[in-house]
N, CA, C and O of each residue as an XYZ file, in Angstrom:
848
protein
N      -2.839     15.648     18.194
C      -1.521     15.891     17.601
C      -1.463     17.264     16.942
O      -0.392     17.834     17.149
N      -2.182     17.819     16.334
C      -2.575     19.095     15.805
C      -2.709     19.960     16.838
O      -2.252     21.063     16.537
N      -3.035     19.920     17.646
C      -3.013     20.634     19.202
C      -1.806     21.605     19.739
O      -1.557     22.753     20.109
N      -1.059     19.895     19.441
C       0.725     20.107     19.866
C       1.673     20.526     18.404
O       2.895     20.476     18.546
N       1.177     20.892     17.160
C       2.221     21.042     16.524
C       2.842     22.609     16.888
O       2.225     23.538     17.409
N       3.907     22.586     16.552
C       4.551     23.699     16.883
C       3.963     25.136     15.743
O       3.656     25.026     14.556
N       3.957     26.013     16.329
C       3.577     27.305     14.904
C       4.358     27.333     13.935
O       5.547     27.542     14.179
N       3.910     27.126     12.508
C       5.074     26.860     11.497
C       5.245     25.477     11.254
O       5.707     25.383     10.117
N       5.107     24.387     11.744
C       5.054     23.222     12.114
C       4.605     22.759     10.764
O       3.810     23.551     10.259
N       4.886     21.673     10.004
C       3.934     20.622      9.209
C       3.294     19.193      9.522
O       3.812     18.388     10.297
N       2.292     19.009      8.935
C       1.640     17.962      9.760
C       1.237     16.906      8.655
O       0.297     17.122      7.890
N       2.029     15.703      8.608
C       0.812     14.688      8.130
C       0.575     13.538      8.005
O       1.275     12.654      8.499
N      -0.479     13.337      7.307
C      -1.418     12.243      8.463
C      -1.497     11.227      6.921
O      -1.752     11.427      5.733
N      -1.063      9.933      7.898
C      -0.259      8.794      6.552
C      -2.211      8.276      6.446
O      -2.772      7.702      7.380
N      -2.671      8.521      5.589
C      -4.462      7.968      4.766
C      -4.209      6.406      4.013
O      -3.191      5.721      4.105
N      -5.055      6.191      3.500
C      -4.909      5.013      2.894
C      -5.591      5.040      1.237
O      -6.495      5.706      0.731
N      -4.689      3.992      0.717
C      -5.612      3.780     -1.654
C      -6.729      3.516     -0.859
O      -7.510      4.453     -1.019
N      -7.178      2.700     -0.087
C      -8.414      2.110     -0.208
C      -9.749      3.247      0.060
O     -10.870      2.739      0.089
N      -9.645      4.706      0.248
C     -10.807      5.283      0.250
C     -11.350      5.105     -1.365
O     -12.502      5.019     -1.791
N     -10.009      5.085     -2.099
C     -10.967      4.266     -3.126
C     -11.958      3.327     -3.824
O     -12.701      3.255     -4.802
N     -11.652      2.840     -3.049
C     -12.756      1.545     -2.691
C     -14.044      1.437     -3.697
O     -14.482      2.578     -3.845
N     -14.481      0.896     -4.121
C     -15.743      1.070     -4.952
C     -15.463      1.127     -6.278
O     -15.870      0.278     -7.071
N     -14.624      2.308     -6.659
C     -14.093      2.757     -8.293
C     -13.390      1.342     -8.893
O     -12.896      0.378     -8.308
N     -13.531      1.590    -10.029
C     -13.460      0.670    -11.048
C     -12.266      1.097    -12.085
O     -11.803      0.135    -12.699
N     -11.675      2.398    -12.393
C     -11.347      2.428    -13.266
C      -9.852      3.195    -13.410
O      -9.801      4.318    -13.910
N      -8.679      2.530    -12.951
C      -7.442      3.100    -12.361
C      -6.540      3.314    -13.949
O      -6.720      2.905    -15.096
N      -5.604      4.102    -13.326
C      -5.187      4.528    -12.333
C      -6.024      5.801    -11.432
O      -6.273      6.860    -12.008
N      -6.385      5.608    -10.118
C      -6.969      6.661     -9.364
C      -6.210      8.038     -8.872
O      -5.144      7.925     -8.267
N      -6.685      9.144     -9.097
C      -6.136     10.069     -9.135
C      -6.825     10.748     -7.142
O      -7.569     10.141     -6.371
N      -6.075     12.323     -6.932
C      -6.673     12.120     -5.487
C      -8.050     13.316     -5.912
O      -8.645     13.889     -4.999
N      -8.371     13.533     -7.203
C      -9.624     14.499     -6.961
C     -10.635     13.165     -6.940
O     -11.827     13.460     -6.852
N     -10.352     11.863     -7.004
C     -11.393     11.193     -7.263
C     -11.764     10.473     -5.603
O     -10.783     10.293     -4.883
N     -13.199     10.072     -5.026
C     -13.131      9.446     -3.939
C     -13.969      7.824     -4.007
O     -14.782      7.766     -4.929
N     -13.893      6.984     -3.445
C     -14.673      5.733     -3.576
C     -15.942      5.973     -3.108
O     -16.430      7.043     -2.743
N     -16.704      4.264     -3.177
C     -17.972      4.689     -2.533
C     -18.557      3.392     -2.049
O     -19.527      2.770     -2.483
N     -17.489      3.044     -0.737
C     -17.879      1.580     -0.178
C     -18.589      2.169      0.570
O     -18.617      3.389      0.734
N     -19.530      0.993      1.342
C     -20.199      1.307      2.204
C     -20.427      0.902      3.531
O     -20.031     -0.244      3.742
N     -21.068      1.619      4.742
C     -20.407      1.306      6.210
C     -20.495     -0.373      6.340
O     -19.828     -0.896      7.233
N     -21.391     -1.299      5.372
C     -21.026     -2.752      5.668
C     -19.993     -3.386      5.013
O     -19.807     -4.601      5.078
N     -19.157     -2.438      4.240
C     -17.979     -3.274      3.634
C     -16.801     -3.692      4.644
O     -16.177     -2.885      5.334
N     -16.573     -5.230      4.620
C     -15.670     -5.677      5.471
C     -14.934     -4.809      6.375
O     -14.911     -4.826      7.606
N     -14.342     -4.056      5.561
C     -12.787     -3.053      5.852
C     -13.601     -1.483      6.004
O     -13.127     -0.505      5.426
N     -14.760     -1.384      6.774
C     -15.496     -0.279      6.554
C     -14.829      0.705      7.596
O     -14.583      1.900      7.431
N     -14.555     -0.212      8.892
C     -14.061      0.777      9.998
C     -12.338      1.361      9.865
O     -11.625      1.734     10.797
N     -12.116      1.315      8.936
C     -10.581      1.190      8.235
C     -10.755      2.264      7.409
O     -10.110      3.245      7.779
N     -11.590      2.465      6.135
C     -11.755      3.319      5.507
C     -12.114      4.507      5.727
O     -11.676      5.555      5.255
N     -13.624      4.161      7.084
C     -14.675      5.824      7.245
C     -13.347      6.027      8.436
O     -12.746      7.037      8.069
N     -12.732      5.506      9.596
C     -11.270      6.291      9.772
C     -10.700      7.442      8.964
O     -10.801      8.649      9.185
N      -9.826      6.547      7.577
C      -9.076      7.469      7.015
C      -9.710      8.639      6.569
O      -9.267      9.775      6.738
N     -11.002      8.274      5.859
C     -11.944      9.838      5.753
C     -11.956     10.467      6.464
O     -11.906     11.568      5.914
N     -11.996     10.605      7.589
C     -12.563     11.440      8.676
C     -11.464     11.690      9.335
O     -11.684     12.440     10.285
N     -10.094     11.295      9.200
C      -8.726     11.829      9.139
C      -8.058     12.433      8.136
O      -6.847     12.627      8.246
N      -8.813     12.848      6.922
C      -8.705     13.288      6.184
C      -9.337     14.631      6.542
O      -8.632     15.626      6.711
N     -10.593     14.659      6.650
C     -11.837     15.598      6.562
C     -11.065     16.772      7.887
O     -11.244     17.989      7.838
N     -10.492     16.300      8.636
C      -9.729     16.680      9.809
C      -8.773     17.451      9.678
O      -8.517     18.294     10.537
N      -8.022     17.296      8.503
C      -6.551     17.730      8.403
C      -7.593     18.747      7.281
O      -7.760     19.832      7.837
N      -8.132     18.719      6.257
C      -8.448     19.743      5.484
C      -8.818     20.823      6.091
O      -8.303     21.888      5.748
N     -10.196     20.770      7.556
C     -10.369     21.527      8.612
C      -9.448     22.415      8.893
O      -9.538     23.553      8.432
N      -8.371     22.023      9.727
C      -7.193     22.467     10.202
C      -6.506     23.103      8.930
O      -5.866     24.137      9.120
N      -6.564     22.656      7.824
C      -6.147     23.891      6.491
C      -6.672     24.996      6.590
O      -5.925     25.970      6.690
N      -7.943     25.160      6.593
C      -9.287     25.922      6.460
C      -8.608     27.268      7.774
O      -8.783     28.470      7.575
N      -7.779     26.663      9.175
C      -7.391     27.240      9.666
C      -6.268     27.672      9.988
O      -5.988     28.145     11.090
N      -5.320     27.512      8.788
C      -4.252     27.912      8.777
C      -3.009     27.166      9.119
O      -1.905     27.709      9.140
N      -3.245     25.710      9.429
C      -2.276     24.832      9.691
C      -1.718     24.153      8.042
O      -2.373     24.205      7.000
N      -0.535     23.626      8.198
C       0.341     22.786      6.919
C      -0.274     21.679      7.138
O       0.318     21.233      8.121
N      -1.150     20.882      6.835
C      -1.417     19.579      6.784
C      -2.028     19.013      5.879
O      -3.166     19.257      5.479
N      -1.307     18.240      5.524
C      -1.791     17.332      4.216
C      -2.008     15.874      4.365
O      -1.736     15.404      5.470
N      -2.427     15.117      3.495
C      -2.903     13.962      3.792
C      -2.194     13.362      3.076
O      -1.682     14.279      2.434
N      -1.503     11.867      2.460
C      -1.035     11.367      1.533
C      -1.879      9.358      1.876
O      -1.809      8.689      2.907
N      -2.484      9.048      0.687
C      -3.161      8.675      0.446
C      -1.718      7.075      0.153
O      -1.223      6.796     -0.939
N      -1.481      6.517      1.195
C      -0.170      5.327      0.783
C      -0.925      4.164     -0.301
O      -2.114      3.864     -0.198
N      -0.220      3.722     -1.093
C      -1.016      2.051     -1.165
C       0.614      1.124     -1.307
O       1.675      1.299     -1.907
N       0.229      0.439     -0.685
C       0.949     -1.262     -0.902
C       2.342     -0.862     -0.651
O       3.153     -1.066     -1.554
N       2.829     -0.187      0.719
C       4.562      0.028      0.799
C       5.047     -1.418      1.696
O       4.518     -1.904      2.695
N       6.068     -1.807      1.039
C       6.513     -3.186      1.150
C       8.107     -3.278      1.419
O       8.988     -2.745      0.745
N       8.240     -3.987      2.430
C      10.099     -3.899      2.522
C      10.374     -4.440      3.409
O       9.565     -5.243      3.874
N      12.012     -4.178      4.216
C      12.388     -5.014      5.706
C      11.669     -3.954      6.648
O      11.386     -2.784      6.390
N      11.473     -4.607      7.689
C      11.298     -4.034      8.650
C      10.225     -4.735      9.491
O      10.109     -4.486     10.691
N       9.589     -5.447      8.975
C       7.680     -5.717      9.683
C       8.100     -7.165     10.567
O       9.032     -7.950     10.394
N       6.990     -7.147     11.580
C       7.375     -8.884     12.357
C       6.754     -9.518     11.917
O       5.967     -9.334     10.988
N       7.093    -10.823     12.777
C       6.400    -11.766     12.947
C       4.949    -11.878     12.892
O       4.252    -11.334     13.749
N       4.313    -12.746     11.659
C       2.842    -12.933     11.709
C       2.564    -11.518     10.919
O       1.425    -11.086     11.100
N       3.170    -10.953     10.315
C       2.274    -10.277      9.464
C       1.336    -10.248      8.477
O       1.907    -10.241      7.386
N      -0.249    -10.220      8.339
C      -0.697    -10.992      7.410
C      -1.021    -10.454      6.014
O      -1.820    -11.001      5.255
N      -0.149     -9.035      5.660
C      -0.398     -8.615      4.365
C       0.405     -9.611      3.356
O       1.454    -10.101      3.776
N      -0.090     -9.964      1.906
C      -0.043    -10.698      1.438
C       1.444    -11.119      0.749
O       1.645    -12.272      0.365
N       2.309    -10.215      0.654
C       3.578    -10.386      0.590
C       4.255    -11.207      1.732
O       4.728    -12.281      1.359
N       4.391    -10.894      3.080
C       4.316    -11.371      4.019
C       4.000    -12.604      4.418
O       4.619    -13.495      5.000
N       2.799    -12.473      3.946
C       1.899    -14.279      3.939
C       2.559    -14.913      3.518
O       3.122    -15.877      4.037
N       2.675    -14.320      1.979
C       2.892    -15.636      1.186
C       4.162    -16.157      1.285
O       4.154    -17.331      0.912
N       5.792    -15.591      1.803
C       7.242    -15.426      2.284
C       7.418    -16.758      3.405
O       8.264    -17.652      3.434
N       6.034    -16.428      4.458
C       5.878    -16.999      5.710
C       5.386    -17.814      5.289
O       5.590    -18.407      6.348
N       4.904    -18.478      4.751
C       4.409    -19.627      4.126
C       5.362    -20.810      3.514
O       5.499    -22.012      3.739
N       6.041    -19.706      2.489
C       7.336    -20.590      1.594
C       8.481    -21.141      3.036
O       9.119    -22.193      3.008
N       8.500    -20.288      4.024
C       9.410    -20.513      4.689
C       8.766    -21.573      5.540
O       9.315    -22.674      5.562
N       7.876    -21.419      6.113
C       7.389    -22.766      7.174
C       6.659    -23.879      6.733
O       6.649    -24.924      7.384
N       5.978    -23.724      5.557
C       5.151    -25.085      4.732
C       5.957    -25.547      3.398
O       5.477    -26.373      2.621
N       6.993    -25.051      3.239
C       7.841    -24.897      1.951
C       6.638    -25.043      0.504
O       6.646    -25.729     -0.518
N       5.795    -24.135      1.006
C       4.385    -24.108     -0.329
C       3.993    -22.685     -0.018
O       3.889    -22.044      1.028
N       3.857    -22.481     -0.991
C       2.409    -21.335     -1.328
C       1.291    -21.431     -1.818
O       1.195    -21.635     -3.028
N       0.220    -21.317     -1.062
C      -1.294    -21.960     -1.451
C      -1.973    -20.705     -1.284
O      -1.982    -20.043     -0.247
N      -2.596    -20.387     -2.474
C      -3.048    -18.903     -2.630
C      -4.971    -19.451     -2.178
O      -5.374    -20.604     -2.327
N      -5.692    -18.485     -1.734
C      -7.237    -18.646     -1.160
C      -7.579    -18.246     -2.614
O      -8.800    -18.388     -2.682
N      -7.267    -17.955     -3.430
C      -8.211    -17.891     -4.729
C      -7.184    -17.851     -5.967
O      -5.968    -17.818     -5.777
N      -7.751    -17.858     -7.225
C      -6.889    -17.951     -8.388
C      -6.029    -16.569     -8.215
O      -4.903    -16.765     -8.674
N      -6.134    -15.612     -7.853
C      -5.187    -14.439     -7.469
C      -5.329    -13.650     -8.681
O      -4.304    -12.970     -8.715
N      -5.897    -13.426     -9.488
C      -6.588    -12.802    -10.523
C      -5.954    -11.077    -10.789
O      -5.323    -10.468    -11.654
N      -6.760    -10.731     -9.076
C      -5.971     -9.231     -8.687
C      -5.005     -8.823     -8.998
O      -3.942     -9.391     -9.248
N      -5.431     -7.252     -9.017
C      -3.904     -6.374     -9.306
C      -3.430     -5.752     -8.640
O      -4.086     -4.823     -8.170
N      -2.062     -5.930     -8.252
C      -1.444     -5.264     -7.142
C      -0.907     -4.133     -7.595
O      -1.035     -4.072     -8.817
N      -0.225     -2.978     -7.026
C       0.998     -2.099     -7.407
C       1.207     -1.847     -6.396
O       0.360     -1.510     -5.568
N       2.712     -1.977     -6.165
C       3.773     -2.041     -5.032
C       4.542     -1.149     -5.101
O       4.894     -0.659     -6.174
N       4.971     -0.747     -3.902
C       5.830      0.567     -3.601
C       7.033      0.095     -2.432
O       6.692     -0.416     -1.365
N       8.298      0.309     -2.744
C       9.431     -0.403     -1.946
C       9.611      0.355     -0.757
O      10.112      1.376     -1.230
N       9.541      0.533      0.414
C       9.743      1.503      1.608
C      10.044      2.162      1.316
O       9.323      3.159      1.351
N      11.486      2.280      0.700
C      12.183      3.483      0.668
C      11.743      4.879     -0.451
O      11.840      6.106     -0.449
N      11.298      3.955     -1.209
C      10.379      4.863     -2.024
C       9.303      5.473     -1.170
O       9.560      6.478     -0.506
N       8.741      5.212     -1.161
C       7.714      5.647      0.143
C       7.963      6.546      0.918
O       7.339      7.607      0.945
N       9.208      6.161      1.894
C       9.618      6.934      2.602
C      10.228      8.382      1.955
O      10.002      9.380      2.639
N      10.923      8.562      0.791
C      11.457      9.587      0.162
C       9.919     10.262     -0.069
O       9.887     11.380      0.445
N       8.923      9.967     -0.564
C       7.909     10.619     -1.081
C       7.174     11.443      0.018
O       7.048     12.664      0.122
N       6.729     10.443      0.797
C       6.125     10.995      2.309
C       6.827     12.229      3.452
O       6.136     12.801      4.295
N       8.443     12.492      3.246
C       9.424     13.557      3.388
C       9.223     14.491      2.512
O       8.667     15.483      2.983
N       9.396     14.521      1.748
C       8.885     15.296      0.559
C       7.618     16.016      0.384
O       7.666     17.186      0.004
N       6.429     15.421      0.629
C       5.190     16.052      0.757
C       4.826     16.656      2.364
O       3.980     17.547      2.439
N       5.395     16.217      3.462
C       5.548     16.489      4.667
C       5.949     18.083      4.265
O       5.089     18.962      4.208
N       7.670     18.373      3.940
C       8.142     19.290      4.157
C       8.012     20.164      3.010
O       8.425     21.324      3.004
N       7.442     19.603      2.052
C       7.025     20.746      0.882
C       6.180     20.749      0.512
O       5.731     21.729     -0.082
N       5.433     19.465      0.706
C       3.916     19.768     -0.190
C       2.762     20.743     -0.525
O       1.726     20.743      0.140
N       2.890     21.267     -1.185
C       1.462     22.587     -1.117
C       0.344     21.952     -1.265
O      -0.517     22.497     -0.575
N      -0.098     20.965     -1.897
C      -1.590     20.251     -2.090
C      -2.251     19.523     -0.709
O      -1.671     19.110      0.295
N      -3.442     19.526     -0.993
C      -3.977     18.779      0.507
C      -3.803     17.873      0.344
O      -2.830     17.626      1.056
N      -4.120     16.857     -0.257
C      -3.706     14.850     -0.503
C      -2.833     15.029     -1.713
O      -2.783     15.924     -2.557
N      -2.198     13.978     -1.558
C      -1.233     12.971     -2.873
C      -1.407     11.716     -2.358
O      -1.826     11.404     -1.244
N      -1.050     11.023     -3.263
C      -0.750      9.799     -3.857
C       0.186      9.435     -3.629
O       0.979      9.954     -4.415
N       0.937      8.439     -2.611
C       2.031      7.875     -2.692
C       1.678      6.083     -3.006
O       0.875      5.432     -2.338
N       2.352      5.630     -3.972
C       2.533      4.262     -4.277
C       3.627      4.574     -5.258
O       4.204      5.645     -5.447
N       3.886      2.713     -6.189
C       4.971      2.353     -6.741
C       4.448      2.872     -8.083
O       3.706      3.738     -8.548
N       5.459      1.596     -8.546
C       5.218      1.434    -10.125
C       5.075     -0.167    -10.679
O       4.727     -0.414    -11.834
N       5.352     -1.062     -9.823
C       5.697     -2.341    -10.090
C       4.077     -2.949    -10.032
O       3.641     -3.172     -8.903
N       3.154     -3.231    -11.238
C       2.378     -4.008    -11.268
C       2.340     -5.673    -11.162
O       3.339     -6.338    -11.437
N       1.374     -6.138    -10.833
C       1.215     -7.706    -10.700
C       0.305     -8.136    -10.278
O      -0.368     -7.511     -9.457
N      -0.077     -9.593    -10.791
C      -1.425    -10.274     -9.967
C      -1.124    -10.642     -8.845
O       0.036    -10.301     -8.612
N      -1.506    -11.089     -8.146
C      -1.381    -11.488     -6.423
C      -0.680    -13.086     -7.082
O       0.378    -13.481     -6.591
N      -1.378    -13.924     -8.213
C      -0.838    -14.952     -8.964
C       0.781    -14.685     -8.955
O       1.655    -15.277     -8.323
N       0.871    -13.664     -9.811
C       2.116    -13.765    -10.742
C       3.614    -13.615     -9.091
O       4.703    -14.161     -8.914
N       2.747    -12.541     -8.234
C       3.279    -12.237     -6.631
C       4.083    -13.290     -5.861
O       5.133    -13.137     -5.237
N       3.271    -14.512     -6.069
C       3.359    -15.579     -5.719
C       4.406    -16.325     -6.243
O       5.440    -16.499     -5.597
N       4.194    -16.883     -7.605
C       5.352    -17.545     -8.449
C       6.468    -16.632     -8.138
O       7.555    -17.211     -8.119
N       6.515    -15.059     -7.828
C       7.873    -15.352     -8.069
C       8.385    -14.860     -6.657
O       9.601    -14.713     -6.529
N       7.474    -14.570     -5.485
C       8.250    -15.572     -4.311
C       8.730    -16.656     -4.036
O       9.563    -17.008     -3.201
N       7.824    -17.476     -5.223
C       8.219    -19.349     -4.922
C       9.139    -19.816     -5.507
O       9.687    -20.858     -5.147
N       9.674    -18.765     -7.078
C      11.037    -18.898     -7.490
C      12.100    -18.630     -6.411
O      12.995    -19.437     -6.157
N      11.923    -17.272     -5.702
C      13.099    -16.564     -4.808
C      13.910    -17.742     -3.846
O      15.083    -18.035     -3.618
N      12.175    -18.365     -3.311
C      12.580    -19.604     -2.041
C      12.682    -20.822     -2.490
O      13.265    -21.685     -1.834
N      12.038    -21.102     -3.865
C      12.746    -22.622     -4.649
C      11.755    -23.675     -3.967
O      12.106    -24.785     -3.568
N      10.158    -23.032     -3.881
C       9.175    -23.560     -3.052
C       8.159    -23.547     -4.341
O       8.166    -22.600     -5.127
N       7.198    -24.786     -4.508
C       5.586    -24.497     -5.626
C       4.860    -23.736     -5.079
O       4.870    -23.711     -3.848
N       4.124    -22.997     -5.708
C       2.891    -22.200     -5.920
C       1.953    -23.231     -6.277
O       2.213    -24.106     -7.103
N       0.620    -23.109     -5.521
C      -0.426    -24.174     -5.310
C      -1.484    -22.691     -5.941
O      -1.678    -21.635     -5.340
N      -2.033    -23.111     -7.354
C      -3.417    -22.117     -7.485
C      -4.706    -23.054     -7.324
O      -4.590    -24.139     -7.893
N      -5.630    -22.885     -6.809
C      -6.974    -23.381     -6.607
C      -7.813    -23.446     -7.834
O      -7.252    -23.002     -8.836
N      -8.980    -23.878     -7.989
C      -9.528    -24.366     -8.737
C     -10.828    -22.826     -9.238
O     -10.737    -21.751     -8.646
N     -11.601    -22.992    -10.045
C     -11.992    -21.624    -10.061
C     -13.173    -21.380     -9.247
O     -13.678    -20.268     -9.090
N     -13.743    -22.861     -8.550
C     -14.539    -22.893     -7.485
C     -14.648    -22.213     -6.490
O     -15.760    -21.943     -6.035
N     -13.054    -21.614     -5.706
C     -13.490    -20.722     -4.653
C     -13.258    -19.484     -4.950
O     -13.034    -19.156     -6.116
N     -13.275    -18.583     -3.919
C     -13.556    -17.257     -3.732
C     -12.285    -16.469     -3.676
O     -11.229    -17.098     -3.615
N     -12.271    -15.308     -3.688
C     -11.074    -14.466     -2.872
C     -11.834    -13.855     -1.779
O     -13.005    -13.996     -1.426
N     -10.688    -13.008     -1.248
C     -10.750    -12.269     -0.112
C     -12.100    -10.911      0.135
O     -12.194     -9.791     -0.368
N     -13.064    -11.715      1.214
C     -13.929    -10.550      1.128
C     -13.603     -9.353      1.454
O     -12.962     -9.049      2.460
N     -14.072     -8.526      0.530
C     -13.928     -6.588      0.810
C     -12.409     -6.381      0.202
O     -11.941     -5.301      0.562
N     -11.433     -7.239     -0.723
C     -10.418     -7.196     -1.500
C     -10.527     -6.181     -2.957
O     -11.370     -6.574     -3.764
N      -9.905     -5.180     -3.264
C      -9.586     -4.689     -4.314
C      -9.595     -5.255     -5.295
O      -9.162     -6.283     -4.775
N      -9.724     -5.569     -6.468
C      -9.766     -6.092     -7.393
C      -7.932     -5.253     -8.366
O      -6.954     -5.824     -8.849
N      -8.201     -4.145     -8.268
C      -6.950     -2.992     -8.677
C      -6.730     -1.654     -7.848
O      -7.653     -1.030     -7.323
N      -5.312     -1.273     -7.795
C      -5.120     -0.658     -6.628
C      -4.021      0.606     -7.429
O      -3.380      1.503     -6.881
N      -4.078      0.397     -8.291
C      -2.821      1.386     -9.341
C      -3.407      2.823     -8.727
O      -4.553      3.210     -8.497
N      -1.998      3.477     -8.556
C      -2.747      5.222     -8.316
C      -1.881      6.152     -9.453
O      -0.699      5.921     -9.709
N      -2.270      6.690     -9.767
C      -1.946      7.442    -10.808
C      -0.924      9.187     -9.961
O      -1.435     10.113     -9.332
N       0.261      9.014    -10.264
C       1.129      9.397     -9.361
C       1.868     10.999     -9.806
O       2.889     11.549     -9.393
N       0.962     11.365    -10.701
C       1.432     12.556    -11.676
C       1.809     13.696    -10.480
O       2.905     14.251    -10.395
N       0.718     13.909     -9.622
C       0.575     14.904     -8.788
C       2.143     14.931     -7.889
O       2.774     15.985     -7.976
N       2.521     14.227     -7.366
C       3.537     13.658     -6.553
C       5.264     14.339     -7.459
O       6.296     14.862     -7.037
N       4.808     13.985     -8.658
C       6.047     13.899     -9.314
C       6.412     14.477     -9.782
O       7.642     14.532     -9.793
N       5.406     15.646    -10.775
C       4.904     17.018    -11.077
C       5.603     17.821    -10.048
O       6.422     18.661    -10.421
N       5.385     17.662     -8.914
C       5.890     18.602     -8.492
C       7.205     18.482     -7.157
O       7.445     19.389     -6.360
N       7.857     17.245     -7.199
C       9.065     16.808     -6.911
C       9.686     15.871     -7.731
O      10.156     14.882     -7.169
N       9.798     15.975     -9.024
C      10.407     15.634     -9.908
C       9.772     13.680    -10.032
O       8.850     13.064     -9.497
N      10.858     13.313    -11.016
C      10.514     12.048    -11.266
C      11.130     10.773    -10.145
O      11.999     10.908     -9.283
N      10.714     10.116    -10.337
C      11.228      8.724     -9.120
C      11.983      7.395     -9.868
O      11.464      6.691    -10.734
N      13.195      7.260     -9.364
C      13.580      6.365     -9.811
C      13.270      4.741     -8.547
O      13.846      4.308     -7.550
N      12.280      4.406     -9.216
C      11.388      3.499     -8.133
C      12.724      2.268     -7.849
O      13.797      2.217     -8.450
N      12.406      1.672     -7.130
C      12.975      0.317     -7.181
C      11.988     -0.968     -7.316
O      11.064     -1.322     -6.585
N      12.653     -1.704     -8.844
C      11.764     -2.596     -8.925
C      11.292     -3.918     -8.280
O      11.970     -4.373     -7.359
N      10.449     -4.415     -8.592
C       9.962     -5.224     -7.585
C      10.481     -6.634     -7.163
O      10.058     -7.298     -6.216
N      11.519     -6.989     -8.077
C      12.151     -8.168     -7.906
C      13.519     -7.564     -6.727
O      14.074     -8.239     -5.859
N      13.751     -6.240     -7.045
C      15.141     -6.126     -6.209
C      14.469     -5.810     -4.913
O      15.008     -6.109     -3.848
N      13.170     -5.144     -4.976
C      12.591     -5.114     -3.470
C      12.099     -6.454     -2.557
O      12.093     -6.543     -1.330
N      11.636     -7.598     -3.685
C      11.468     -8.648     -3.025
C      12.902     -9.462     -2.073
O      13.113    -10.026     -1.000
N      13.578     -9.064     -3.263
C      15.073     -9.583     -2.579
C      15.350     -9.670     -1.236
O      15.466    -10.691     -0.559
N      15.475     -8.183     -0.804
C      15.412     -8.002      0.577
C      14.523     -8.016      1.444
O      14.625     -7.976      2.671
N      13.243     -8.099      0.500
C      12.523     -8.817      1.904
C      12.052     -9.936      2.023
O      11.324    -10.220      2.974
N      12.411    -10.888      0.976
C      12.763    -11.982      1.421
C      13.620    -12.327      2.484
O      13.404    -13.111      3.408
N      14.933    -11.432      2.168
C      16.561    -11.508      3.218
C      15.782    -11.177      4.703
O      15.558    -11.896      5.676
N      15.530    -10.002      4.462
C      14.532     -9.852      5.874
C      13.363    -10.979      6.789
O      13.298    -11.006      8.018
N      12.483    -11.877      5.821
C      11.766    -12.464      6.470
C      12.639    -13.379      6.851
O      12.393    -13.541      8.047
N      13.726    -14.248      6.479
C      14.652    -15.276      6.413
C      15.218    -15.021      8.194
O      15.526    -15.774      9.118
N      15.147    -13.811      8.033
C      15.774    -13.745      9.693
C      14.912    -13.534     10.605
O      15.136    -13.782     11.790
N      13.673    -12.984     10.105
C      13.106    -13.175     11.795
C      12.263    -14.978     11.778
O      11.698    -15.419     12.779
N      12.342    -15.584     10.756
C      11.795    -17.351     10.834
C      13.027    -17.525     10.948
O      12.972    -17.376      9.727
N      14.229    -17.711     11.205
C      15.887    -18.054     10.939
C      15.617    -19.333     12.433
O      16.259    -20.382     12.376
N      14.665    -19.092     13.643
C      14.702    -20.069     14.450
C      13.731    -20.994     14.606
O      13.871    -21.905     15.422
C-alpha cells in the first residue's frame, strides 16, 4: 500500500491499545510500549501491529506521511452477525437467550469510544497529524460487570454474574484507558458521546440484524 501512495499522499495504518499489553498502570500514553510475549494468547495480533508500526516509522525515516494511530474499544452500528467482541456478545445474547451470562465476575476495565468519535479522530490524524502514533479511544469507563447490567436494563433482560470460582478471558486486559492528551493537544478538545447514548444505537442496530 505504501508502494501505491500517491507523492504527497498520507498514509495510515489503523494499530491496536493492546501493544500495550503487559503494562499495569493507565492511562497509557504512546511513548510507552507493552511487553507480552510471543506465547500470549493474542500474540499473533499484537507482534502484527508492531511490525506495522515499525513499517510505517521506516517509511517516515524516508520521507513518506505515515502515522500509526493506536485504536482501543470503537463501538457502534455497523458490525454483523456473530460478532464476538464483548458489547456485541453480550446484545446477542439479551436478544436470543433473553439473559446475559458473563464467563467471569467482569471485574475489568473497559474504555469505550463511539464510531463516530473514532472516526472524526482517525481523519484528523490521517490529514494532519505531525506525530508518528496517537491514541485514539473514548472517555466512557466501565467494568465489563457494570457493561452488562446496563445492556440488560436497555433490553429488560437479567445479568447472570458467576461465582468467584471461575476465570476470565485468557490473554484479556485487565485496563485499557489511553491517555488521549496527544490527540487533543493538538486538534482541540472532543466532545465524546457518552456511553449510554452510544449503547442506544447499537442496541437499535443489533435489534435489526436478529429482527428475524
Amino acid at each position: 500500500m505504501l508502494e501505491k501512495l500517491h507523492p504527497g499522499g498520507h498514509f495510515l495504518f489503523i494499530s491496536t491499545s493492546e501493544l500495550y499489553s503487559g503494562l499495569n498502570s493507565s492511562p497509557f500514553n504512546e511513548d510507552q510500549i507493552g511487553c507480552s510475549n510471543t506465547n500470549h494468547p493474542r500474540s499473533c495480533y499484537i507482534e502484527a501491529k508492531r511490525c506495522g508500526e515499525a513499517i510505517c516509522h521506516a517509511a517516515r525515516q524516508a520521507g513518506v506521511d505515515a502515522k500509526s494511530a493506536r485504536l482501543c474499544l470503537a463501538y457502534g452500528p455497523g458490525t454483523l452477525v456473530g460478532d464476538k467482541r464483548v458489547i456485541y456478545s453480550f446484545i446477542e445474547r439479551g436478544l436470543r437467550e433473553k439473559k446475559i451470562q458473563l464467563l467471569d465476575q467482569g471485574n475489568a476495565r473497559r474504555t469505550y469510544c463511539y464510531i463516530s468519535d473514532a472516526a472524526y479522530m482517525l481523519w484528523r490524524i490521517l490529514l494532519e497529524g505531525t506525530e508518528a502514533i496517537y491514541n485514539v479511544g473514548g472517555v466512557s469507563t466501565t467494568t465489563v460487570a457494570d457493561l452488562a447490567r446496563l445492556i440488560g436494563r436497555s433490553l429488560d433482560v437479567p445479568v447472570i454474574i458467576p461465582d468467584q470460582t471461575q476465570t476470565g478471558l485468557a490473554g484479556a486486559p485487565f485496563d485499557t484507558e489511553l491517555d488521549l492528551t496527544r490527540v487533543q493537544k493538538q486538534f482541540g478538545p472532543i466532545r465524546f458521546i457518552d456511553l449510554p447514548t452510544g449503547l442506544a444505537t447499537t442496541v437499535d442496530w443489533q435489534r435489526s440484524l436478529y429482527a428475524d
